[in-house]
The first five atom37 places (N, CA, C, CB, O) and aatype in JSON, in Angstrom:
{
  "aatype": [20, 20, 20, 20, 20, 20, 20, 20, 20, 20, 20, 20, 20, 20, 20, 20, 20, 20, 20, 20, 20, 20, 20, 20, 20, 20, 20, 20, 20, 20, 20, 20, 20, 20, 20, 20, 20, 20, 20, 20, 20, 20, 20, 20, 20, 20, 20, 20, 20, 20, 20, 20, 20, 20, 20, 20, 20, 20, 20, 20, 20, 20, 20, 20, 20, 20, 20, 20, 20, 20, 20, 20, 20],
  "atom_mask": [
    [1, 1, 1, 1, 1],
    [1, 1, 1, 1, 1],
    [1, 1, 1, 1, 1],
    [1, 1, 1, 1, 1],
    [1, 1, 1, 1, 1],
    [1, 1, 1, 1, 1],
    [1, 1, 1, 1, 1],
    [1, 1, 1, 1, 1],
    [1, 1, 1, 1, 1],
    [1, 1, 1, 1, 1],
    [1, 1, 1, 1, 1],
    [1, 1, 1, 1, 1],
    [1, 1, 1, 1, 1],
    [1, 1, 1, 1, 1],
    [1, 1, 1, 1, 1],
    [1, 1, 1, 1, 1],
    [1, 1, 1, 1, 1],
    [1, 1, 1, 1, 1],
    [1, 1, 1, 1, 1],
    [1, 1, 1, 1, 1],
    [1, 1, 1, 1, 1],
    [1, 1, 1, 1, 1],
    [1, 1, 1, 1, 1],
    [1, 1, 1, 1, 1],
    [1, 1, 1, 1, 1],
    [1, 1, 1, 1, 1],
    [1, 1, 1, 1, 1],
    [1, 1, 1, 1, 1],
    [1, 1, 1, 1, 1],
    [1, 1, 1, 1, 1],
    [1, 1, 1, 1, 1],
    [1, 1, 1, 1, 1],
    [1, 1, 1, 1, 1],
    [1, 1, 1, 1, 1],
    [1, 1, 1, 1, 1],
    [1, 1, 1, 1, 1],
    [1, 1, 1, 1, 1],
    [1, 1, 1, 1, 1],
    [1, 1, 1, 1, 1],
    [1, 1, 1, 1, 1],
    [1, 1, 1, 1, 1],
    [1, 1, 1, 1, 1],
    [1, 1, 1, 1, 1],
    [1, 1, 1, 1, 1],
    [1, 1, 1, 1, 1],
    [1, 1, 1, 1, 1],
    [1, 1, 1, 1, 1],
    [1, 1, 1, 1, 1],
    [1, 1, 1, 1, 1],
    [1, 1, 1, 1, 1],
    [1, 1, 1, 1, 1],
    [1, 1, 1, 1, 1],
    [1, 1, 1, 1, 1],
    [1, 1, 1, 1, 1],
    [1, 1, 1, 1, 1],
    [1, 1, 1, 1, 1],
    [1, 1, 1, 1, 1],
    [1, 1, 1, 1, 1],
    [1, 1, 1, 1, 1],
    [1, 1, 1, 1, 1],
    [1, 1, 1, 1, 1],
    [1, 1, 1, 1, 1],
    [1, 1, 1, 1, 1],
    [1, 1, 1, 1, 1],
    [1, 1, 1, 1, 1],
    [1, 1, 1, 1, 1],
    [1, 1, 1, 1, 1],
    [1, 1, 1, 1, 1],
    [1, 1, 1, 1, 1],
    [1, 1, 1, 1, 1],
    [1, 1, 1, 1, 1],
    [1, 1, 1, 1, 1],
    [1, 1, 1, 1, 1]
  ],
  "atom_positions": [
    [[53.55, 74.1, 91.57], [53.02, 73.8, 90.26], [53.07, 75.05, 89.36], [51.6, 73.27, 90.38], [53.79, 75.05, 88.36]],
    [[52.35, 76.03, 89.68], [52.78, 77.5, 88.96], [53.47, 78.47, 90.03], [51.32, 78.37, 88.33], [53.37, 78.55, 91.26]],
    [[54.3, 79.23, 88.99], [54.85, 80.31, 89.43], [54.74, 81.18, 89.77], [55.22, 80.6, 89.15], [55.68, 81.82, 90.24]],
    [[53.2, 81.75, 89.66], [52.74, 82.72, 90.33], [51.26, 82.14, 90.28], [53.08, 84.18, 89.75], [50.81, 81.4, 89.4]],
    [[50.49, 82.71, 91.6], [49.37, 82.46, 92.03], [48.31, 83.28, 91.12], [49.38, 82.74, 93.46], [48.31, 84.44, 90.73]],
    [[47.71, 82.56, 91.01], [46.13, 83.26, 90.23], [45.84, 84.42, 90.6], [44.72, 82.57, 90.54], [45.97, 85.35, 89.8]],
    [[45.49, 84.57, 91.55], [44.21, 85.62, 92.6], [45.62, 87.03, 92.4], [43.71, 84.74, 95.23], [45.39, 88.15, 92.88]],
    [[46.92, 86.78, 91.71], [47.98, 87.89, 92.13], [48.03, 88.9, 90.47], [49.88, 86.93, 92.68], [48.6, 89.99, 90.32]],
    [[47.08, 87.95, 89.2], [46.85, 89.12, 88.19], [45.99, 89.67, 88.37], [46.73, 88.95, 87.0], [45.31, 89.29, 89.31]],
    [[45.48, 90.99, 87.52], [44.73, 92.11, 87.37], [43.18, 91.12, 86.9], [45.53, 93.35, 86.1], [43.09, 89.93, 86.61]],
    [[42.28, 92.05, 86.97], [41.06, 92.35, 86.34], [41.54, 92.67, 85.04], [40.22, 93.45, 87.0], [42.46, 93.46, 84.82]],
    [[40.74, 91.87, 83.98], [40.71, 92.14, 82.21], [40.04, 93.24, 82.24], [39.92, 91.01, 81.09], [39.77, 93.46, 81.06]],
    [[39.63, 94.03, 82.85], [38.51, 95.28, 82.39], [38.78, 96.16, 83.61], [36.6, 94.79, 82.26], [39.7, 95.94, 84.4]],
    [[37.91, 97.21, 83.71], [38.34, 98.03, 85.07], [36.32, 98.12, 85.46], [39.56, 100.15, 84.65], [35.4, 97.73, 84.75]],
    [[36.3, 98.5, 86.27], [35.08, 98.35, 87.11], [35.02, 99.79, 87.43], [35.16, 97.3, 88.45], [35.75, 100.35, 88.24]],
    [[33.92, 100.43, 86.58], [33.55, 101.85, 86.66], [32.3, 102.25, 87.67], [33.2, 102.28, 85.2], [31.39, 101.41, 87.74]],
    [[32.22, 103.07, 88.2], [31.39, 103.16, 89.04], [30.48, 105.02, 88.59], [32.33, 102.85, 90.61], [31.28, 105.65, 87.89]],
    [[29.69, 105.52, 88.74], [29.34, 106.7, 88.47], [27.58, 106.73, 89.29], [29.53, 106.9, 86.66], [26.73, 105.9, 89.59]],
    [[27.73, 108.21, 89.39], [26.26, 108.6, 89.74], [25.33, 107.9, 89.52], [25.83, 109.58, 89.23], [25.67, 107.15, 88.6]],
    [[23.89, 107.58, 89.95], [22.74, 106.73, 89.3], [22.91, 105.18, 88.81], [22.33, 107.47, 88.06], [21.97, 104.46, 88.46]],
    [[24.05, 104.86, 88.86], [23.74, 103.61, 88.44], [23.36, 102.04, 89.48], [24.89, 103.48, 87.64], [23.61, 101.95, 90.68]],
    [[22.8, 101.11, 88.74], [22.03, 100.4, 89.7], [22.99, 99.06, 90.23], [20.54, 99.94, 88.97], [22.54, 98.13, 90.89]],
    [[24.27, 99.18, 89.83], [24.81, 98.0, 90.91], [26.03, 99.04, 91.69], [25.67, 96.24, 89.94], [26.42, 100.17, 91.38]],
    [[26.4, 98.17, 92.8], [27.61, 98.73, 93.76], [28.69, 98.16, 93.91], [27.35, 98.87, 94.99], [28.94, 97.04, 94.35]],
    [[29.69, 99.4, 93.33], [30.73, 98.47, 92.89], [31.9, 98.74, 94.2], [31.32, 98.9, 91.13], [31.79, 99.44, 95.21]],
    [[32.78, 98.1, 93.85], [33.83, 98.83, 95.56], [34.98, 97.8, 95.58], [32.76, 98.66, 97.63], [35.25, 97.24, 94.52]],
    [[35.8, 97.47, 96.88], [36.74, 96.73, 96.52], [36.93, 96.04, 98.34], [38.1, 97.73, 95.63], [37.08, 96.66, 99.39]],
    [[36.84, 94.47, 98.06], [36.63, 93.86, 99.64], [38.42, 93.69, 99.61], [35.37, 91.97, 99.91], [39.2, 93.69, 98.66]],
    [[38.58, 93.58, 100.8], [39.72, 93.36, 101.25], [39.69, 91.4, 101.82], [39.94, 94.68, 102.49], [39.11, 91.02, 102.83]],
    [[40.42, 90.54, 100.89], [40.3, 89.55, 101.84], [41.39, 88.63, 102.04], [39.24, 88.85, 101.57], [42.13, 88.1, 101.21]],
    [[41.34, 88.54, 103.47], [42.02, 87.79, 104.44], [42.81, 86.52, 103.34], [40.78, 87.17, 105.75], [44.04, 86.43, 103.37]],
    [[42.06, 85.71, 102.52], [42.63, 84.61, 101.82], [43.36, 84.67, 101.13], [42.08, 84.02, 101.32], [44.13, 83.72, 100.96]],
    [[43.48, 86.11, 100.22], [44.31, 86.53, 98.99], [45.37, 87.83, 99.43], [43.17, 87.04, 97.7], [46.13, 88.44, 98.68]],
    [[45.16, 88.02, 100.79], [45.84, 89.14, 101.16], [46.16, 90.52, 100.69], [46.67, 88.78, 101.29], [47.08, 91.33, 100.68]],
    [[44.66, 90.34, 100.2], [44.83, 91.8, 99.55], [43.5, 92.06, 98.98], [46.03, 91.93, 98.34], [42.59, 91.34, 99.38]],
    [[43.23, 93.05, 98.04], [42.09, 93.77, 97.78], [41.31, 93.05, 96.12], [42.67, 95.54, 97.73], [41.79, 92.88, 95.01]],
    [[40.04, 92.8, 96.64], [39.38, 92.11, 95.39], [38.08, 93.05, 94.57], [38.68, 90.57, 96.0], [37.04, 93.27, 95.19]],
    [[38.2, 93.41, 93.55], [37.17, 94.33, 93.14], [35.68, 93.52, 92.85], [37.74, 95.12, 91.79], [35.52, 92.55, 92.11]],
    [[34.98, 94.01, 93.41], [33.37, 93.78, 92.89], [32.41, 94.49, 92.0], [32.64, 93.79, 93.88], [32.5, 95.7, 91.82]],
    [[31.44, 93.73, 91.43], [30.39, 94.83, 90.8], [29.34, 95.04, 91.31], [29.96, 94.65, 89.63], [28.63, 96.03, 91.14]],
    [[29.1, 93.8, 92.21], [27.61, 93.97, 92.79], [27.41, 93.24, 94.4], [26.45, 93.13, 91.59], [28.06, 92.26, 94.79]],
    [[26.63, 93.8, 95.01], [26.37, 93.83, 96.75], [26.56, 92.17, 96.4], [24.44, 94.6, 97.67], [27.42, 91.59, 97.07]],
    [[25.93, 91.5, 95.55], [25.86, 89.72, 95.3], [27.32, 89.32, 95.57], [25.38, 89.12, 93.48], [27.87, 88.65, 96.44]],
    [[27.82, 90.18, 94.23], [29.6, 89.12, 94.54], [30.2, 89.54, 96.13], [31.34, 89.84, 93.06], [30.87, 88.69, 96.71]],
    [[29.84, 91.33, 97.04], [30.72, 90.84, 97.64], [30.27, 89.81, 98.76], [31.43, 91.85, 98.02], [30.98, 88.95, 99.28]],
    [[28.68, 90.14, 99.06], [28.86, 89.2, 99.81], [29.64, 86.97, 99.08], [27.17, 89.46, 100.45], [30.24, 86.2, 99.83]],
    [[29.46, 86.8, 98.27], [29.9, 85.24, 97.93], [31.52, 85.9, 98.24], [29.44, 84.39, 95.92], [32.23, 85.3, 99.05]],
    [[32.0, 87.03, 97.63], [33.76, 86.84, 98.23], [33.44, 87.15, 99.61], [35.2, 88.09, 97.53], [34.51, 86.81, 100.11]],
    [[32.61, 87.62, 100.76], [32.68, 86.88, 102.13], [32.72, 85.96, 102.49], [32.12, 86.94, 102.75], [33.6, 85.63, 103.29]],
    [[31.92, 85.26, 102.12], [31.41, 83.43, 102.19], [33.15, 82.57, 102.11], [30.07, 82.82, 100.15], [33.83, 81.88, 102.87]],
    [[33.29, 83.11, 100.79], [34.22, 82.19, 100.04], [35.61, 82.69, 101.41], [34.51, 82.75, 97.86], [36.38, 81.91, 101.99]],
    [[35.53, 83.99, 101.55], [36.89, 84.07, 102.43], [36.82, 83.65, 104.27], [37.39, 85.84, 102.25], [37.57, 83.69, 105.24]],
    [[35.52, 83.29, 103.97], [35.46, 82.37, 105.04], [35.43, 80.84, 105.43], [34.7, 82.68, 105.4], [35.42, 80.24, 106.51]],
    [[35.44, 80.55, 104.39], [35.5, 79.09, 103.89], [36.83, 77.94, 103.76], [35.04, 79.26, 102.58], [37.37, 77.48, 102.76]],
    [[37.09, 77.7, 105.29], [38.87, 77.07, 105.29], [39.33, 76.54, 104.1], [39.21, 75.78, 106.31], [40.45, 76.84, 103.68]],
    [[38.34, 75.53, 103.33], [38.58, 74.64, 101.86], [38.94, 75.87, 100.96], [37.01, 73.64, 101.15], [39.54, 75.35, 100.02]],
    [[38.89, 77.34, 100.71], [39.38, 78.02, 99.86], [40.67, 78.26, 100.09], [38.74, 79.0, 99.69], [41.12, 78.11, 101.23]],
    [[41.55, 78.7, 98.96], [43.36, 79.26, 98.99], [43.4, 79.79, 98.1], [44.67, 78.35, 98.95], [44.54, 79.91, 97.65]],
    [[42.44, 80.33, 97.38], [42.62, 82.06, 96.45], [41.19, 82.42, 96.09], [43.67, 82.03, 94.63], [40.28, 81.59, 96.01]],
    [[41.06, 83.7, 95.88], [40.0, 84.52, 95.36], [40.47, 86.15, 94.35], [39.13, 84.88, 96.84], [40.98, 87.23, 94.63]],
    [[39.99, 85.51, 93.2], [40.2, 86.83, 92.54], [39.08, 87.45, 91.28], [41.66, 86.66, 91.92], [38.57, 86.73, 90.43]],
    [[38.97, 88.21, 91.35], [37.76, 89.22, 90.84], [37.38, 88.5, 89.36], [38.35, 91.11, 90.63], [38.22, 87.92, 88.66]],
    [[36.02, 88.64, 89.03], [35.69, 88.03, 87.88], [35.76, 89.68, 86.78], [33.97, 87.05, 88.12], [36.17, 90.76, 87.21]],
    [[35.37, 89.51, 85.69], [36.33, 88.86, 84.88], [38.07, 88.88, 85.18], [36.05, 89.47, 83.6], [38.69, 89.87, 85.58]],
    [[38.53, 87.84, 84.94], [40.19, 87.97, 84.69], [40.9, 87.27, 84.02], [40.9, 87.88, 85.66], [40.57, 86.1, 83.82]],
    [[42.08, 87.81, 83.49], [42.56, 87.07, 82.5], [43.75, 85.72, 82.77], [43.07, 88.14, 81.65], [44.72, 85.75, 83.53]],
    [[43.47, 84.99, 82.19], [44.7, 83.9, 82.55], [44.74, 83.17, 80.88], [44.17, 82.46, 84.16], [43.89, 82.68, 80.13]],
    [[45.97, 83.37, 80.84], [46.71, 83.15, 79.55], [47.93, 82.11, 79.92], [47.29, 84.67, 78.9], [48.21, 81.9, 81.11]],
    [[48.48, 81.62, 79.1], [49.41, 80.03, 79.04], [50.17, 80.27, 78.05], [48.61, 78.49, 78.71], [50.02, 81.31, 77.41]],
    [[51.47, 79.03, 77.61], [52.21, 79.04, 76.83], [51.9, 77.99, 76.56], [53.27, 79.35, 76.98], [51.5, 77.23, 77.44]],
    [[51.97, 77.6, 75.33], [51.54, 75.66, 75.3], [53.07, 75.24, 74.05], [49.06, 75.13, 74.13], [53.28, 75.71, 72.93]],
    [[53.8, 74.31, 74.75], [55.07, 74.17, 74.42], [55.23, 73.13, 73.18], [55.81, 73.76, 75.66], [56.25, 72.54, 72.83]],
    [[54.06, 73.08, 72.68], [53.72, 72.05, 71.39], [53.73, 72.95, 69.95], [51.98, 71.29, 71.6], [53.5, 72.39, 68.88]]
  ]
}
């Protein structure tokens, strides 16, 4: 149906991390998307555990992200 898979563009923003601040940001590695998913907080990574354990899933990719279209009208 599409030509390239979702979970295979970038993050719209970049995920900064620095001294003192109060969420933890980092990057899970998962099994479903075969490759590395960025997080902001201990919350998302554990749900991208859940989710990459979850047979009914077939992609996971970092919130925010961008997905853009052509509309042929």
């Amino acid at each position: 149906m599409w030509s390239l898979r979702f979970e295979a563009g970038y993050p719209s923003r970049s995920f900064p991390s620095c001294r003192g601040q109060g969420n933890f940001t980092g990057w899970y590695w998962s099994a479903t998307g075969d490759g590395h998913v960025p997080y902001e907080a201990w919350l998302e990574r554990h749900h991208l555990t859940r989710l990459d354990f979850d047979v009914a899933v077939v992609g996971v990719d970092a919130q925010p992200f961008t997905l853009s279209w052509r509309d042929d009208e």
